[in-house]
N, C-alpha and C positions, 0 to 999 in steps of 0.2 A: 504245810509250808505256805508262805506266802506267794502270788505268783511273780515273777522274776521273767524278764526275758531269757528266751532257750540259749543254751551253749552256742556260740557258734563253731561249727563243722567243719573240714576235720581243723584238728587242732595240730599245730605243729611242735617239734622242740628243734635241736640241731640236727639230729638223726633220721627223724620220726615222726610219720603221720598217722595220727589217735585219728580216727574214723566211724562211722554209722557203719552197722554190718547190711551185706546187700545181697541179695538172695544167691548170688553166684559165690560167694564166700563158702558155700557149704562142702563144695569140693577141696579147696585149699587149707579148711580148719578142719576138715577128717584125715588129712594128710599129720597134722599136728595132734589131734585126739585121738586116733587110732593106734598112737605108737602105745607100746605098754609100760612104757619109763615114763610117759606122761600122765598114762591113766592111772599107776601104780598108786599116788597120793590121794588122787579124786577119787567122788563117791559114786562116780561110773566106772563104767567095765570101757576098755578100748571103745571109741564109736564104732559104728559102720556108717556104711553112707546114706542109711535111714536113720540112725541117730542123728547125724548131723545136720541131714534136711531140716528135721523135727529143731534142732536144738536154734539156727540159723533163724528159721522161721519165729520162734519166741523171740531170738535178742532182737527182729525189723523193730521191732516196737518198742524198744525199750531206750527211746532218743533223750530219757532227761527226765531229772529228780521231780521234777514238777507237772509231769504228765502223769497219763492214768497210770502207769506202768511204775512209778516211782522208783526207776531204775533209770540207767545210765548203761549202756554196754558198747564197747568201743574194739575195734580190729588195730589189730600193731601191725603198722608197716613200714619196712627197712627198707628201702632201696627201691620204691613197689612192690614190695612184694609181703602178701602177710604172713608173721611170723608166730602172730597170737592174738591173745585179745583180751582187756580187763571189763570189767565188771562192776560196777557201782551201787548197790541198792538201801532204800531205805529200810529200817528195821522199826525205826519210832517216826512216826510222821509230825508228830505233835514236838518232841523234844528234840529234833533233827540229828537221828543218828543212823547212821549207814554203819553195811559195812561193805568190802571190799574184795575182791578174786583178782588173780588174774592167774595166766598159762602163755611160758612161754617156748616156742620151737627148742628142743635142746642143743640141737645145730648152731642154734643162733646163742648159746649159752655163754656166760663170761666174757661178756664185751659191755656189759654195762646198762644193754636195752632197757630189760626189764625196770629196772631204777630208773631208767629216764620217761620211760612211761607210766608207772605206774607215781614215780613221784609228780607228773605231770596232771593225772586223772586227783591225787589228793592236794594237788594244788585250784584246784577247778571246786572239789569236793567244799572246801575252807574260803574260797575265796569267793567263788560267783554265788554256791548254794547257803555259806555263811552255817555249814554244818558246826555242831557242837564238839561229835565224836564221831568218828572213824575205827572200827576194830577190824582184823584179821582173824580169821581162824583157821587152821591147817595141820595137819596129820605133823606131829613131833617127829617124823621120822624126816618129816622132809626139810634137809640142810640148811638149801639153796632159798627156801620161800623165807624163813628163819631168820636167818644172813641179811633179807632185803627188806625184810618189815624193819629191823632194827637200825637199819644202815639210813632205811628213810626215817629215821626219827622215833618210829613207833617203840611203844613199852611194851614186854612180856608182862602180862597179869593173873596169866593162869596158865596152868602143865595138869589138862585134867587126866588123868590115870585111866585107862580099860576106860574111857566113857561111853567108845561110838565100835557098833558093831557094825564091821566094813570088809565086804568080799572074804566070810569066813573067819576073821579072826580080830578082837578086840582090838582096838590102836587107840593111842591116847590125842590128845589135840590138846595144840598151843591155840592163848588168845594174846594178841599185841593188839592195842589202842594208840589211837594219837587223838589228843584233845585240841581244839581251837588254838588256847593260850601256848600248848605246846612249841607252836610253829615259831 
């Protein structure tokens, strides 16, 4: 990718401050990774509070598509307070294509967050990184990730069957895209 000036930090919407994660994060997102409704989909087991040190410590670095890290990793915060966090990274460097994560508190479920930030992080993704394509991918079983790929725009492309062997028992995964021209 070309180089581009960095995101500027955090990002706001009406709600919501998209944020650089900061080493004191690591308590507040094991609180969030830890539970097992959350980890039930992901391809971790619940954190502990050595996972999450570990995990906090890789996202410091991860400020933007144009760095060494060719990631993006962002804290959701409501009110002050964080509630989760997405995720950005490159897949093709040359053809500019990401894809996308994110996790949000379930506490903080159905009020919209998640859409407003994670439609915020693919508005950043199309607009300042001038990406081509953006995909998701996520365990079929999970509703709610489902629901918000499509709501934001993105297309179902694929329902791969038994593909990913995860915590003992095959599970299948959805992939949704959203293309540039899409928007």
């Amino acid at each position: 990718m070309s180089h581009r000036a960095p995101v500027l930090l955090p990002l706001t919407t009406d709600r919501l401050t998209l944020r650089a994660h900061e080493s004191d994060d690591a308590g507040r997102l094991h609180g969030i990774y830890s539970q097992p409704e959350v980890a039930r989909y992901l391809l971790d087991e619940p954190w502990t509070e050595a996972d999450a040190t570990r995990h906090v410590s890789e996202r410091l670095a991860k400020t933007g598509l144009d760095d060494e890290s060719h990631a993006l990793a962002l804290v959701i915060e409501h009110e002050g307070t964080p509630v989760g966090d997405v995720l950005l990274w490159l897949t093709d460097t040359e053809h500019r294509i990401a894809e996308i994560g994110w996790v949000l508190d379930p506490a903080h479920g159905g009020q919209g967050l998640a859409r407003e930030a994670v439609g915020e992080v693919l508005r950043i993704a199309f607009e300042h990184y001038r990406l081509h394509r953006v995909t998701a991918q996520m365990d079929a079983r999970n509703d709610a990730s489902a629901r918000l790929a499509a709501a934001l725009g993105m297309r179902q492309e694929a329902h791969f069957r038994q593909d990913w062997w995860n915590k003992g028992e095959w599970t299948d995964t959805l992939v949704f895209a959203l293309l540039f021209g899409d928007r």
